[in-house]
MIFI-638039 format. One record per residue (C-alpha): x, y, z. Coordinates in nm, 4 decimals, padded with zeros to 6 digits. Example, Ala and Ser with C-alpha at 12.3 -4.5 7.8 and 13.67 -1.06 7.14 Angstrom:
BEGIN
X	Y	Z
01.2300	-00.4500	00.7800
01.3670	-00.1060	00.7140
This chain:
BEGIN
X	Y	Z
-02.8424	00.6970	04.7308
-02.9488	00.3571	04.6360
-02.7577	00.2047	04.3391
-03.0124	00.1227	04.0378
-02.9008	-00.0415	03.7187
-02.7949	00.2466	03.5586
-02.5518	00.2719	03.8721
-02.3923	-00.0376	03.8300
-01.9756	-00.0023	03.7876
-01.8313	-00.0271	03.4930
-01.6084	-00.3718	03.5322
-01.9480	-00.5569	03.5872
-01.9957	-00.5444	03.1798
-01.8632	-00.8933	03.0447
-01.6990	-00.7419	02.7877
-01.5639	-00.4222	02.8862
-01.2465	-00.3141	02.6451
-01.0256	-00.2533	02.9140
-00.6768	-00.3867	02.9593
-00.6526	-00.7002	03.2192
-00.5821	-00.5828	03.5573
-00.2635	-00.3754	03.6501
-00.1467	-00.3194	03.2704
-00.1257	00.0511	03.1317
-00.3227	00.0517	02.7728
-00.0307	00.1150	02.4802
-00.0226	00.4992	02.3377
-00.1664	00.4550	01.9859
-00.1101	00.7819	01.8360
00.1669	00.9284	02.0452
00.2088	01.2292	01.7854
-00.1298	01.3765	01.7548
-00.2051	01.6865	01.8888
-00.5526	01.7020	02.0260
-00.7599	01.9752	01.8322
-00.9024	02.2816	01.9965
-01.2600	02.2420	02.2134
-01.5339	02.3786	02.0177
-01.6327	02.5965	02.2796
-01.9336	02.7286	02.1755
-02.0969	02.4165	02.0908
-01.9655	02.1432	02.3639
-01.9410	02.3646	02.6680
-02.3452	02.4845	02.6598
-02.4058	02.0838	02.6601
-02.1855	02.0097	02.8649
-02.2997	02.3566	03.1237
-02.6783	02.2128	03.0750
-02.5727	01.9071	03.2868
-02.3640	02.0570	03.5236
-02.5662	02.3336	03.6547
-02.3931	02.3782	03.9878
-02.0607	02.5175	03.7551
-01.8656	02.2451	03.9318
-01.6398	02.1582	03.6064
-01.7816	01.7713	03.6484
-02.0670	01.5731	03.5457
-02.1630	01.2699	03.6992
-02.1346	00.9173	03.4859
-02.5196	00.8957	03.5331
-02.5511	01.2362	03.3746
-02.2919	01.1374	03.0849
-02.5002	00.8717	02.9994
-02.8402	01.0333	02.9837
-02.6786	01.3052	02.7953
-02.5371	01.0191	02.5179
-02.8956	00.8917	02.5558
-03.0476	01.2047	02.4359
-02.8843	01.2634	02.1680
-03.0008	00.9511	02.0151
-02.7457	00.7375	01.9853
-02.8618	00.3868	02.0176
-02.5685	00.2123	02.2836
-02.4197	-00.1124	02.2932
-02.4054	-00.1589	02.6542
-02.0747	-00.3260	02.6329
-01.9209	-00.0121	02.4438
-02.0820	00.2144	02.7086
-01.8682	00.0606	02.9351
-01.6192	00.2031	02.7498
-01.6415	00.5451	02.7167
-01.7434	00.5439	03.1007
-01.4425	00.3847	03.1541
-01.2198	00.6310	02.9699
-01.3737	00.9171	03.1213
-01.3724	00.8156	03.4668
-01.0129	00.8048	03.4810
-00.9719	00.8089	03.8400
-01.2682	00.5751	03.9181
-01.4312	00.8765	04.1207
-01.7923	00.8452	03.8999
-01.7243	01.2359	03.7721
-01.5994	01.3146	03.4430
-01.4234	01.6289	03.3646
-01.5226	01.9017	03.0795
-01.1312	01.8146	02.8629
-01.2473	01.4726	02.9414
-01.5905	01.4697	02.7880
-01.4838	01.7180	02.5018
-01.2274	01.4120	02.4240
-01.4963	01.1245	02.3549
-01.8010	01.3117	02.2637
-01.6783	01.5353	01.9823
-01.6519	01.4680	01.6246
-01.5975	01.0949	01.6223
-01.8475	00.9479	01.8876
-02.0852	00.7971	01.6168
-01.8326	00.6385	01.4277
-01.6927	00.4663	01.7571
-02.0225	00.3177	01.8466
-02.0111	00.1810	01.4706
-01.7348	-00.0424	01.5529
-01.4369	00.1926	01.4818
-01.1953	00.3244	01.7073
-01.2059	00.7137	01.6394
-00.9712	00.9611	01.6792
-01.1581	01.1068	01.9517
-01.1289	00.7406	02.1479
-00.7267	00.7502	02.0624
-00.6822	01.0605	02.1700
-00.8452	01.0080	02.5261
-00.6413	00.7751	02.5983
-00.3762	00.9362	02.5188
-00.4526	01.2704	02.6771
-00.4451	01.1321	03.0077
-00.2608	00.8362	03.0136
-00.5030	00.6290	03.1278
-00.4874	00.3201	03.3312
-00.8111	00.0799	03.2461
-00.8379	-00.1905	03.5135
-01.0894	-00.5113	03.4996
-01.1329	-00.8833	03.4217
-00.9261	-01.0112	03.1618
-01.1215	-01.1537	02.8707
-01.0531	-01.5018	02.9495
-01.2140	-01.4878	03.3188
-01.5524	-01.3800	03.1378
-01.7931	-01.6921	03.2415
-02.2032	-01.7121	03.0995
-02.0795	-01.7030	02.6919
-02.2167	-01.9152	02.4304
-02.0069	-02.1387	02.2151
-02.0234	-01.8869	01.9729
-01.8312	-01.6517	02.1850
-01.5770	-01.8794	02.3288
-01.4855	-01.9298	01.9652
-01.4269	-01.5897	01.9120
-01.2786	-01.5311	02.2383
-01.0598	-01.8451	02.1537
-00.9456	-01.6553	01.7889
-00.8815	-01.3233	01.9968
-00.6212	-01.5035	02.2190
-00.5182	-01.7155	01.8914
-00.4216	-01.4091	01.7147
-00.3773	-01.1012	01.9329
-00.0981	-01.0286	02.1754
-00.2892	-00.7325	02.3789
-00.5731	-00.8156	02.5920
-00.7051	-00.4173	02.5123
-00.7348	-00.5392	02.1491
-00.8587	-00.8976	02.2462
-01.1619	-00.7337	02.4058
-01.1969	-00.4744	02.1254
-01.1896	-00.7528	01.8903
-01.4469	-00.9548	02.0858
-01.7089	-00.6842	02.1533
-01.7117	-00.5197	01.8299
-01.7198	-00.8719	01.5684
-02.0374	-00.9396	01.4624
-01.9243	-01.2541	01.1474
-02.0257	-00.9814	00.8990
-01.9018	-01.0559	00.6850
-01.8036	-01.3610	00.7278
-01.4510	-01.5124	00.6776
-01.5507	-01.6048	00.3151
-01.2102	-01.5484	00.1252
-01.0217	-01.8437	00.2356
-01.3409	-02.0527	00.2723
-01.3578	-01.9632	-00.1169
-01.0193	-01.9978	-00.2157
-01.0342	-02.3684	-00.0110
-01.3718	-02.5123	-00.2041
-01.2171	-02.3720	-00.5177
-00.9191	-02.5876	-00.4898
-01.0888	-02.9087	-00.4030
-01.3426	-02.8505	-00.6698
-01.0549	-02.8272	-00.9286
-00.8374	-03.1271	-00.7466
-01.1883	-03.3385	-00.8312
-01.2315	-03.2278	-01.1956
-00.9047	-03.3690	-01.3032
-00.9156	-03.6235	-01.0305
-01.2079	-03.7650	-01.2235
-01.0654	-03.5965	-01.5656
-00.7279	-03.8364	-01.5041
-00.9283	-04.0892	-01.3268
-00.5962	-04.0386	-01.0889
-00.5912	-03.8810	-00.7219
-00.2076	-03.9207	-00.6201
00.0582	-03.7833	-00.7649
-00.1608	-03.6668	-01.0604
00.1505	-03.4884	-01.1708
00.2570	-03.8402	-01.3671
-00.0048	-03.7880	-01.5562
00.0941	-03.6995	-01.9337
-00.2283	-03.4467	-01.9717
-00.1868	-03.2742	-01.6015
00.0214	-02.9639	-01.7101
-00.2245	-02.9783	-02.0570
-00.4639	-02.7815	-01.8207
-00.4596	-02.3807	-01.8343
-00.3779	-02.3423	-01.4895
-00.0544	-02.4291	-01.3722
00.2800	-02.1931	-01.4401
00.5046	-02.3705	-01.7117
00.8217	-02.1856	-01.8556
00.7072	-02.2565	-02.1907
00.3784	-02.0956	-02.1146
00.4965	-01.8069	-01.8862
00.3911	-01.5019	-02.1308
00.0052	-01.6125	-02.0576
00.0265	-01.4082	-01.7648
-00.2621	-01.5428	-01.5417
-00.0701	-01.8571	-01.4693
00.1889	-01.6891	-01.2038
-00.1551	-01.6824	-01.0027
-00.3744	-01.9372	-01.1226
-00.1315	-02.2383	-01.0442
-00.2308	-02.2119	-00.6810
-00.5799	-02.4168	-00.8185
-00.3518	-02.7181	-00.9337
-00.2561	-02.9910	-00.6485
00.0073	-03.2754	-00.7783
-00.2041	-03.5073	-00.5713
-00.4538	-03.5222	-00.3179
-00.1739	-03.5694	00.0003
-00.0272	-03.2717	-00.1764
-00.4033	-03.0725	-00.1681
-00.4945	-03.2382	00.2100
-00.1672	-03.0761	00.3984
-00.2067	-02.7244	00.2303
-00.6115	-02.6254	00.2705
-00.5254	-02.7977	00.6599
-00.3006	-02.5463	00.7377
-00.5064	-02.2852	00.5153
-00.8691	-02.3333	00.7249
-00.6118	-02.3856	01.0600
-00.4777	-02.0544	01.0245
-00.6040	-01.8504	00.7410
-00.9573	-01.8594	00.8585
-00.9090	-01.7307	01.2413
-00.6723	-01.4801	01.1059
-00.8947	-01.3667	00.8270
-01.2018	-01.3115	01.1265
-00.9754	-01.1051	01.3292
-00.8087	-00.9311	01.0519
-01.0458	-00.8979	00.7399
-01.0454	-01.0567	00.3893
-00.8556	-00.7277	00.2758
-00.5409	-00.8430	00.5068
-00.5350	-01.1826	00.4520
-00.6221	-01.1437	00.0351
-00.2838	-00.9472	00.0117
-00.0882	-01.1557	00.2093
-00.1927	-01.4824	00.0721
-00.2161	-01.3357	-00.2955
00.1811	-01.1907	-00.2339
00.2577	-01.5331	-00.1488
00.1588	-01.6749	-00.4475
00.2700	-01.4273	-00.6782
00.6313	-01.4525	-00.4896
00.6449	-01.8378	-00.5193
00.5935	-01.8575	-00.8923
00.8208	-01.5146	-00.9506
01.0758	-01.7306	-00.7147
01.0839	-02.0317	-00.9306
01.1164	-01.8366	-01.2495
01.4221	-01.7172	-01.1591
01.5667	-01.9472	-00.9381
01.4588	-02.2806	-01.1108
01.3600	-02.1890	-01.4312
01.3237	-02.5266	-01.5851
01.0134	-02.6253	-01.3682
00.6507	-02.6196	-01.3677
00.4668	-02.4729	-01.0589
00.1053	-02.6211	-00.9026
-00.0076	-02.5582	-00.5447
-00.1080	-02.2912	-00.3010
00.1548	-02.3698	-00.0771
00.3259	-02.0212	-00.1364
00.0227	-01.8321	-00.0365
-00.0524	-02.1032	00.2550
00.3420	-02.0717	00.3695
00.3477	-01.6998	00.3686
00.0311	-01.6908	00.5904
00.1719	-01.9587	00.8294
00.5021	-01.7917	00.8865
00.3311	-01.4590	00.9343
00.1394	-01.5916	01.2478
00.4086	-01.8055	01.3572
00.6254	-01.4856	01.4056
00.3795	-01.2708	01.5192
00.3119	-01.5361	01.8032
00.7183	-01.5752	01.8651
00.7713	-01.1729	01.8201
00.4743	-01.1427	02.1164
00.5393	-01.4862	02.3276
00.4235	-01.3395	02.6964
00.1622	-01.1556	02.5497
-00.0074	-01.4246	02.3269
-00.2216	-01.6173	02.5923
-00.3679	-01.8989	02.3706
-00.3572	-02.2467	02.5199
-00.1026	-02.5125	02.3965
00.0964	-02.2057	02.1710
00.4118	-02.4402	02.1806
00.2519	-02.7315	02.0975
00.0388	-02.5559	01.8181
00.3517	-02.4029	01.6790
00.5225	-02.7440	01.6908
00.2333	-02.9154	01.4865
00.2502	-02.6251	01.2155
00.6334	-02.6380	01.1923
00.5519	-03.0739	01.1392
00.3027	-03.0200	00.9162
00.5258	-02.7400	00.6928
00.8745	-02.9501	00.7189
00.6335	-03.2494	00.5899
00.4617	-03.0638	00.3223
00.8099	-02.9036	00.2206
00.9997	-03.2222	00.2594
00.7371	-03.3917	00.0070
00.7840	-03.1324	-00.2469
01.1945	-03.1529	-00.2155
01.1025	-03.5292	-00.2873
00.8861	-03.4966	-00.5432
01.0878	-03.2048	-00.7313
01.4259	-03.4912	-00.7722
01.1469	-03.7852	-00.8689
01.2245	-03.9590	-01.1928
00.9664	-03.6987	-01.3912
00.6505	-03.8238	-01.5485
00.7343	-03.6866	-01.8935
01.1405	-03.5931	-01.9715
01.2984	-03.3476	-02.0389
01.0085	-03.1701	-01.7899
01.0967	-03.2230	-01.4618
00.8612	-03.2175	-01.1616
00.7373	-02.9351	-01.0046
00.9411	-02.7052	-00.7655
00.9126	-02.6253	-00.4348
01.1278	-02.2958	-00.4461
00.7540	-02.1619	-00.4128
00.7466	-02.2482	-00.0617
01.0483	-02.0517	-00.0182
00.8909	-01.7180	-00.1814
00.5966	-01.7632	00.0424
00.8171	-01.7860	00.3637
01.0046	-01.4770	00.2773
00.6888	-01.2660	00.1914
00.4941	-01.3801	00.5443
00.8021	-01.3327	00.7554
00.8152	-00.9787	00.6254
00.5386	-00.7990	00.4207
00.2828	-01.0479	00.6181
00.4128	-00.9542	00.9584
00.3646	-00.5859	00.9216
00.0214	-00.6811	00.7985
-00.0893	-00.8947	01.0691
00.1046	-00.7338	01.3277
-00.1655	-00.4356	01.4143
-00.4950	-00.5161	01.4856
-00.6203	-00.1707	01.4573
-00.3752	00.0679	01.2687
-00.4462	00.1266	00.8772
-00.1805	-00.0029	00.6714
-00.1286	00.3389	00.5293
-00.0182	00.4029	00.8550
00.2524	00.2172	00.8645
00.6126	00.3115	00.8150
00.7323	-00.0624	00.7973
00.4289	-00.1627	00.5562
00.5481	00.0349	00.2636
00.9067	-00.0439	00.3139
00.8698	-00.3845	00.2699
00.5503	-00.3420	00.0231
00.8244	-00.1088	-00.1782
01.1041	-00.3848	-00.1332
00.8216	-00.6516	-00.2600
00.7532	-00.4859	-00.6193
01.1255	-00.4265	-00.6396
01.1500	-00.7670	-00.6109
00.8423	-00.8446	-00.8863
00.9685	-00.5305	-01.1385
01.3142	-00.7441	-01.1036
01.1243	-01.0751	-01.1617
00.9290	-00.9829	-01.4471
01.2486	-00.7893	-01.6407
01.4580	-01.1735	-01.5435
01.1122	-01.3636	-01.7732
01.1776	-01.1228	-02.0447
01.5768	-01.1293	-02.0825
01.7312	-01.3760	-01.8722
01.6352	-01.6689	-02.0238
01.7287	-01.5765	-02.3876
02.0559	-01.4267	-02.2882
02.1566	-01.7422	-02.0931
02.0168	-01.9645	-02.3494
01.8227	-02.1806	-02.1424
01.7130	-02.5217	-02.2521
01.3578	-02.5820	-02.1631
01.1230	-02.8406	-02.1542
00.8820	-02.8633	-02.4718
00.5336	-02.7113	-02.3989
00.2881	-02.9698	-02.2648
């Protein structure tokens, strides 16, 4: 028979979601039971293309049924479900086999989700999915090396890498941090001008005046355990922190949504200023570098926690750079924390926030980044350490409303 296009085999797709060669796809939902066939609905279809009664259907025939049925086909993601079903490469697919990706969730794969029907094929037969690994892929645009690039940046699997790189479309687009980053320097400006200084603005008598930064005087005005992240002491203080932000928080927030990335970084910052209240709870607090740290050490560990499987170029000497860049950024805040303060009795602002950030990326922010595809909800380890994490903030907030009257603690005079 000669081979027309519609014949052509399914590693010949650029972007087929298959894992690279050799390498067994991971069980994702090892503890579902698949549900019953719907008999009388799936097996006339499936009966009106297989009119000999052998129990198989061609691939040919599985896509012209797909094709009637109206389902408008990525080719790429075609690939995929010829793949799955052809488990043994032989061009048929079985009735259990096409009962597994057809029913109930088909439509919501092609939208871009993996459905329960796509898990559990895998899953049913424990399937092996060979061809070219993602980075082998030649003819892409700059646009998709960059997000080919990201996928190797960020994810440890090459199933997921090739998941990730068929199915983004920059819609929408990695907004949050770009947001939270032209907030910042916006801010850093207005009281750049505002002080007519732009280092170490935190000598200036009217910098804590502004409504923004944490103070321990000020901490019932609630907003400020957040809003402190806006205020920079100085512009070598602002340049390190949105560096390592747009570095790391934008690939990560393209792979893994602004959803992810919001609760990570917003856990951070919450956690730095909670940190410093009861820790330090004579100082003033400006700077994102919680939220920035607990994003940093999030990836960082992911990348250490899967070393052979991340495949990015230069990982060591990215991960070097990152740790410079945080021991710098730390080391000026240790610094600037034991500087002769601007105004006494106030001292300088602390950098136990960096600390709080760490601890929240290097647990709540691994869980989060660790799965590419699996709901939070569906994660054991997610609400352990989300449950540990308001522990931790109930604890905080009952330490601002006791602790420093029953210790009698001197502080600084409002600014």
């Amino acid at each position: 028979m000669p081979v027309g296009p519609r014949d052509a085999p399914v590693t010949s797709s650029p972007a087929v979601a298959a894992q690279s060669l050799g390498d067994e796809i991971e069980v994702l939902e090892s503890s579902d039971v698949l549900p019953a066939a719907p008999e009388d609905r799936w097996k006339a279809l499936f009966d009106q293309f297989d009119p000999e009664s052998s129990g198989f259907i061609s691939t040919e025939r599985f896509r012209d049924l797909l094709a009637a049925h109206g389902s408008e086909l990525d080719p790429h993601k075609l690939e995929v479900l010829l793949a799955l079903a052809d488990a043994n490469a032989d061009g048929k697919i079985c009735y259990q086999d096409f009962v597994n990706l057809v029913s109930n969730d088909v439509v919501s794969y092609m939208s871009n989700k993996r459905s329960n029907s796509f898990r559990r094929a895998i899953l049913q037969g424990s399937r092996q999915l060979k061809g070219a690994a993602l980075r082998e892929e030649a003819g892409l645009g700059l646009s998709q090396r960059l997000v080919r690039h990201i996928a190797y940046e960020t994810l440890p699997r090459e199933v997921d890498r090739k998941w990730y790189f068929d199915s983004y479309t920059c819609c929408p687009p990695p907004w949050l941090i770009l947001v939270i980053t032209l907030t910042e320097v916006a801010v850093f400006m207005y009281y750049g001008c505002h002080l007519d200084r732009w280092v170490l603005q935190v000598s200036s008598p009217s910098f804590l005046q502004s409504p923004l930064p944490y103070h321990p005087q000020l901490r019932t005005q609630a907003w400020r355990f957040l809003t402190y992240m806006f205020m920079h002491a100085g512009i070598e203080h602002l340049g390190l922190n949105i560096a390592m932000q747009l570095l790391v928080g934008v690939p990560l927030e393209m792979v893994h949504g602004a959803l992810r990335i919001g609760l990570v970084y917003g856990c951070g910052v919450l956690a730095g200023s909670l940190a410093v209240s009861v820790t330090d709870m004579v100082a003033p607090v400006v700077g994102s570098s919680g939220g920035v740290y607990a994003l940093v050490s999030a990836h960082l560990a992911n990348v250490v926690m899967n070393w052979s499987g991340m495949k990015c170029q230069f990982k060591l000497f990215r991960m070097a750079m990152a740790l410079v860049c945080m021991s710098v950024e730390f080391g000026r805040a240790v610094w600037l924390r034991f500087y002769p303060p601007a105004f006494p009795p106030c001292p300088n602002p602390s950098f136990v926030a960096h600390l709080g950030g760490v601890a929240v990326g290097l647990t709540l922010g691994v869980v989060v980044l660790q799965n590419f595809e699996q709901r939070l909800q569906e994660q054991t380890l997610f609400w352990i350490f989300f449950s540990v994490y308001t522990l931790f903030i109930m604890c905080a907030l009952f330490w601002n409303i006791f602790a420093y009257s029953l210790l009698d603690v001197k502080l600084p005079p409002p600014p």
